[in-house]
C-alpha positions in Angstrom: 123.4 77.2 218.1 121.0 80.2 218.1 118.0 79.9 215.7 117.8 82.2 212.9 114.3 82.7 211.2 116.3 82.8 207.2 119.2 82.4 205.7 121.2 84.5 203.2 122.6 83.3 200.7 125.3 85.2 198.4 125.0 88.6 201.2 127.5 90.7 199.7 126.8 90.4 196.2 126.5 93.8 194.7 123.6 93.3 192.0 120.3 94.6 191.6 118.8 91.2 191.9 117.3 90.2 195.2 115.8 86.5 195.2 113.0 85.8 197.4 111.8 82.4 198.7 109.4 82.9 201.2 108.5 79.3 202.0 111.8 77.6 201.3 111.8 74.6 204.6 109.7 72.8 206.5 111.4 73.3 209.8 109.4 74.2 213.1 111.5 76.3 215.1 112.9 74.5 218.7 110.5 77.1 220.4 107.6 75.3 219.9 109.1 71.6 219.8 110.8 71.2 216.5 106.7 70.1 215.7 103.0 71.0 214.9 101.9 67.5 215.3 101.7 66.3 212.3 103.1 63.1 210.7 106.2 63.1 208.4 103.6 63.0 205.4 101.9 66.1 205.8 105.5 68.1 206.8 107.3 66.9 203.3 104.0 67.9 201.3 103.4 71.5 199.6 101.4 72.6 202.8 104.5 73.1 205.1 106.7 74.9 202.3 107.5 74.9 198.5 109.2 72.1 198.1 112.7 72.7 195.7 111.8 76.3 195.3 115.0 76.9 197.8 117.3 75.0 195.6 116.0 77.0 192.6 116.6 80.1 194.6 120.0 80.1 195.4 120.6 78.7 191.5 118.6 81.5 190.2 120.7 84.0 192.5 123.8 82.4 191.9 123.7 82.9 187.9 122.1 86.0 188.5 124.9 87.4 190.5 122.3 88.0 192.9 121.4 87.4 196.9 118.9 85.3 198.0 116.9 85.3 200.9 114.9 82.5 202.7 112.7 81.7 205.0 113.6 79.2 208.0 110.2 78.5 209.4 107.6 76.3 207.7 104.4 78.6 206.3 102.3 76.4 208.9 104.5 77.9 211.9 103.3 81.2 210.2 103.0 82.3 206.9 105.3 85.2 205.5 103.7 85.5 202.6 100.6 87.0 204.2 100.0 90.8 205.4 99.7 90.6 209.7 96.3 91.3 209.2 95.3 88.4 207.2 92.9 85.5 208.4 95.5 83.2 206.7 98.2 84.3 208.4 97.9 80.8 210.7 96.5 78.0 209.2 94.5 75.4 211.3 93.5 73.4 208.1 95.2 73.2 204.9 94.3 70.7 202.2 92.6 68.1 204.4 95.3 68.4 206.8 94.0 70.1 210.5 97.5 71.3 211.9 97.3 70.1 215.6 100.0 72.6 217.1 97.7 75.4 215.6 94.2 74.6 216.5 94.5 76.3 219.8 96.9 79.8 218.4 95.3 83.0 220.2 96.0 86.3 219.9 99.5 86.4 222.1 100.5 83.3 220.6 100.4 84.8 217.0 102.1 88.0 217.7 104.9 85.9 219.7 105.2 84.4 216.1 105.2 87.7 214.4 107.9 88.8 216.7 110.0 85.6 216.5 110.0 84.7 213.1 107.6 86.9 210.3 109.1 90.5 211.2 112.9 89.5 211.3 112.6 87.6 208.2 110.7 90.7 206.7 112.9 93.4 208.3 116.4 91.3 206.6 114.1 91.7 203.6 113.5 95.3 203.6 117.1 95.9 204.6 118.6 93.8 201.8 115.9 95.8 199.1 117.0 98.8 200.2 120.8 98.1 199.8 120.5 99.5 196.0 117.9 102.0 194.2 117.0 99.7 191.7 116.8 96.6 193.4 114.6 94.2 191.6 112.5 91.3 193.8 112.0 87.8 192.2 110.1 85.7 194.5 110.2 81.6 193.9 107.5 79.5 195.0 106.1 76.1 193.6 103.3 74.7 193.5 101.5 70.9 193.7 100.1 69.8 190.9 96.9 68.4 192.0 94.9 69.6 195.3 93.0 67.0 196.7 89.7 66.8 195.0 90.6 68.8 192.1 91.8 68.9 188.7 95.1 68.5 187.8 96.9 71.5 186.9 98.6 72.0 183.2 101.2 74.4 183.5 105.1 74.4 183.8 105.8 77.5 185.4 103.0 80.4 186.3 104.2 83.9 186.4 102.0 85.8 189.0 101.6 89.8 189.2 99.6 92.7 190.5 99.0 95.9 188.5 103.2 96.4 188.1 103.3 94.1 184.8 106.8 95.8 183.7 109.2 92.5 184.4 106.3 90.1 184.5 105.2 90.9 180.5 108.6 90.6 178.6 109.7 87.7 181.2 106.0 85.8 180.6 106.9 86.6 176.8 110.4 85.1 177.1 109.1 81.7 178.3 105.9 81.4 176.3 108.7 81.3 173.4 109.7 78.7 175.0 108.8 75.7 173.2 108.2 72.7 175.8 106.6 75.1 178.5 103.2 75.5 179.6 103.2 78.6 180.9 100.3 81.2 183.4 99.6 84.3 183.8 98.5 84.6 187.3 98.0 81.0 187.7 97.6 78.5 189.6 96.0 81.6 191.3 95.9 85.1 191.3 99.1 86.7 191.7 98.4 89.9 194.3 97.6 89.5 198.3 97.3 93.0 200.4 100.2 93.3 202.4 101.9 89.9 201.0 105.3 89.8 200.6 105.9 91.8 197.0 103.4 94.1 197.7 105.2 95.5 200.6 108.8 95.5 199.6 108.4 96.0 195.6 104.8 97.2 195.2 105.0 100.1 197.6 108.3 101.1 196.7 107.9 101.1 192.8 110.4 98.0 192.7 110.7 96.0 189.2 109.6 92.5 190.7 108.1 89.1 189.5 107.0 86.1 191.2 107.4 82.4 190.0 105.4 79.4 190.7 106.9 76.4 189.3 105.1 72.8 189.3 107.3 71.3 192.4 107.5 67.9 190.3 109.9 69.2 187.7 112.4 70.3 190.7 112.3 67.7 192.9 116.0 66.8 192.6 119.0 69.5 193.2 120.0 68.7 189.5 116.5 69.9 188.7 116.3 73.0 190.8 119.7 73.6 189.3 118.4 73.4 186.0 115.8 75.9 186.7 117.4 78.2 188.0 120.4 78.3 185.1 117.5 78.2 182.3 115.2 80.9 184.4 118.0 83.6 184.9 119.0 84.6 181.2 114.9 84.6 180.6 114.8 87.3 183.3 117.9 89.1 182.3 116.4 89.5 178.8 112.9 90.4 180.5 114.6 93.1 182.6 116.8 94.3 179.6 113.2 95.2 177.2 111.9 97.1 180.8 112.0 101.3 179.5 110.2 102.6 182.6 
């Protein structure tokens, strides 16, 4: 079977809504062994993908009417949530972890990555954003909710945004009323790379777009992500009803 760097998921929906999930598996293509060298441990944490963000994804799209794309390459193979410039882009350490297949990546061996598996997945991206003029990009990450050697983190579900606030405000609104949600602006961290994945296909297109980060503890089950996704998607659909501009 030939490998495919993502997966689509509901392709010939017609809606506006284009779900993202940029770190959705774990998997290390068969090109360079089906493994960086590390042990089962390290692949199933948060720094090899966002755990249950893909099952949320393709819930979210699903009662949004929407497609979903997703990655098929762990963020350690390379990270498509970085701009091809950025020092990030490979990581050779990540939260106490050194990733063995990556300590000796040169210059050819990055841009064999870029070619195999960061530019389709961002090409299928661009192609699928540009199916519609008003195409709207919700990206779905999680995060972990402690790093090692610091605190624990409060929140639910973090909204993150650049200077385009016009989803992000009514949909951060929608789920602050929300009474059993701890919810952040721009948290865990700030919400706006250069050259990351929103800011090249919504940013610099003037694309409605948001990005959620929710704690991977609360979807660690497909009943979970399924959850999510159901109670996330009317949120949004109110959010992008209040949008005048």
């Amino acid at each position: 079977m030939t490998y495919v760097p993502f997966t689509v998921h509901g392709e010939n929906r017609s809606s506006r809504w284009l779900i993202t999930c940029d770190h959705a598996t774990n998997t290390v293509p068969p090109d360079l062994g089906g493994t960086l060298g590390l042990p089962e441990s390290d692949m199933t944490r948060h720094i090899a993908y966002d755990p249950g963000a893909a099952g949320v994804t393709r819930a979210l799209a699903d009662a949004l009417g929407g497609t979903a794309l997703l990655s098929n390459f762990s963020r350690l193979v390379i990270d498509p949530n970085r701009g091809e410039d950025d020092p990030t882009l490979v990581m050779r350490l990540y939260d106490g972890s050194v990733i063995p297949g990556n300590r000796c990546v040169d210059a050819a061996e990055r841009e064999r990555r870029m070619t195999a598996y960061y530019r389709p997945y961002h090409d299928a991206l661009a192609e699928f954003a540009a199916r519609r003029d008003d195409t709207v990009i919700v990206a779905v990450h999680s995060f972990t909710r402690q790093l090692k050697g610091r605190p624990s983190r409060p929140w639910h579900v973090g909204i993150l945004h650049a200077y385009d606030r016009r989803l992000s405000d009514p949909f951060i609104a929608a789920l602050e009323a929300e009474p059993d949600l701890v919810v952040g602006r721009n948290e865990p961290y700030p919400g706006h790379l250069p050259g990351d994945a929103i800011d090249r296909h919504a940013l610099h297109h003037g694309r409605l777009n948001t990005l959620i980060e929710l704690r991977n503890d609360l979807i660690a089950t497909d009943a979970t992500q399924l959850a999510w996704g159901q109670r996330l998607a009317p949120l949004l659909a109110k959010a992008l009803a209040q949008v005048t501009d």
